[in-house]
C-alpha positions as CSV (number, residue, x, y, z in Angstrom):
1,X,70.4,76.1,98.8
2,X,73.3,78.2,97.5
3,X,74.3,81.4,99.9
4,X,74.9,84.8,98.5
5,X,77.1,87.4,99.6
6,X,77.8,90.7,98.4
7,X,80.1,93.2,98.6
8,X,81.9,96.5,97.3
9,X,79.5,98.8,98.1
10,X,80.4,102.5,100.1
11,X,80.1,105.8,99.6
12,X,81.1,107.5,96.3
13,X,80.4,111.2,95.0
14,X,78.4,111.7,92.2
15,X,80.5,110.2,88.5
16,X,82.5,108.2,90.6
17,X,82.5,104.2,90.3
18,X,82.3,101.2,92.3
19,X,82.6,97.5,91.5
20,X,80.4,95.2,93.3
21,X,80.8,91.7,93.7
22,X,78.4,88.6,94.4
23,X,80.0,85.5,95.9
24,X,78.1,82.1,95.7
25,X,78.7,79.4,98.0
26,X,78.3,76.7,95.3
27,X,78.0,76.9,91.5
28,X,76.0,78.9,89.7
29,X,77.0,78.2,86.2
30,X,73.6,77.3,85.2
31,X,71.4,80.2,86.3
32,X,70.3,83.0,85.4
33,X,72.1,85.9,87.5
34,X,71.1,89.4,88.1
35,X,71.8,92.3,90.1
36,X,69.1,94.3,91.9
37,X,68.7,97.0,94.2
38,X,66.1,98.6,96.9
39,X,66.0,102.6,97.7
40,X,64.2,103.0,100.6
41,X,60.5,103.3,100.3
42,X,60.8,101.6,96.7
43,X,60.5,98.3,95.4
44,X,63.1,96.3,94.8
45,X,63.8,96.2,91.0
46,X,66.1,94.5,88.4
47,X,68.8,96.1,87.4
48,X,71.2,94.2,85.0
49,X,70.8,89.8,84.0
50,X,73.1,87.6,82.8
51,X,72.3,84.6,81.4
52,X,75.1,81.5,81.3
53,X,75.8,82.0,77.8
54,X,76.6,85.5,78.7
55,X,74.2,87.3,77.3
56,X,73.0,90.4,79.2
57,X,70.4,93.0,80.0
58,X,70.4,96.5,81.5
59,X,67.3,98.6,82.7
60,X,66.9,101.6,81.0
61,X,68.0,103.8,84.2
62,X,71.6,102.1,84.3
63,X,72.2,101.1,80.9
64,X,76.0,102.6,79.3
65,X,77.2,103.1,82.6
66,X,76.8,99.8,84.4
67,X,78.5,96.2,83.3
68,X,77.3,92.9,85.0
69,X,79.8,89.9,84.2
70,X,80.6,86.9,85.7
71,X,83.0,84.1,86.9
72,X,81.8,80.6,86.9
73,X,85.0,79.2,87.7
74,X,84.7,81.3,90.8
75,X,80.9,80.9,91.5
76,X,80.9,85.0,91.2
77,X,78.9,87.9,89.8
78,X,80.3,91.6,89.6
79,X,78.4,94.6,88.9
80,X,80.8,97.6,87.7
81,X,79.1,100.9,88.0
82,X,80.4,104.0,86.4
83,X,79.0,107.6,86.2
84,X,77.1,107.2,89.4
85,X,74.1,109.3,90.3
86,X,72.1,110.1,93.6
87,X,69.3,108.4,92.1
88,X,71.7,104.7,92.3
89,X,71.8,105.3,95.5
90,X,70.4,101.6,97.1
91,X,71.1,98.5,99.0
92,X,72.2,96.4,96.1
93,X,71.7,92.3,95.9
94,X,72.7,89.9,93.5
95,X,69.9,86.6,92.4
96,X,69.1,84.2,90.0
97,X,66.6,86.0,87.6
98,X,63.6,83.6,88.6
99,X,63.3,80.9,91.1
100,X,65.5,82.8,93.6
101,X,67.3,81.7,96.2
102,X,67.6,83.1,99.7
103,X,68.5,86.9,99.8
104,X,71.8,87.9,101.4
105,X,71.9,90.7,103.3
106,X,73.1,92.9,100.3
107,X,75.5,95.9,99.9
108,X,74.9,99.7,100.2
109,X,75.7,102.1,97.4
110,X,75.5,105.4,98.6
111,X,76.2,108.0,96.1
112,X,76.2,111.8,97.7
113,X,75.7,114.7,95.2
């Protein structure tokens, strides 16, 4: 079972930028990654995929100011976020896109107005 850890989150005023990053303790060259996040009192939704060939996908809330990418070589995942808003403000976790492995404890965003 591969382990996930995340990291790069804080605190960041409103249009600032972070760059979040998704270690995995084995490969995950293969998979489908993504990287989600959970306000409190809210689901936990998708927010950007790649897939291994590189291809990727934003929700409409974070699309133009967020980037997912990925190392294989280095069994990572990084979410750069740009132009941040209140409303990003979330624990944020990275996954496979289906068939997911254990959650890691995830990294705050906290974006103050």
């Amino acid at each position: 079972q591969v382990q996930l850890v995340e990291s790069g989150g804080g605190l960041v005023q409103a249009g600032g930028s972070l760059r979040l990053s998704c270690a995995a303790s084995s490969s995950i060259s293969r998979d489908a990654m993504g990287w989600y996040r959970q306000a409190p009192g809210n689901q936990r939704e998708l927010v950007a995929t790649i897939h291994r060939g590189g291809n990727t996908g934003y929700a409409d809330s974070v699309r133009g100011r967020f980037t997912i990418s990925r190392d294989n070589a280095k069994n990572m995942v990084y979410l750069q976020m740009n132009g941040l808003k209140p409303e990003d403000t979330a624990i944020y976790y990275c996954n496979r896109v289906s068939g997911y492995y254990n959650w890691g404890q995830g990294t705050q965003v906290t974006v103050s107005s």
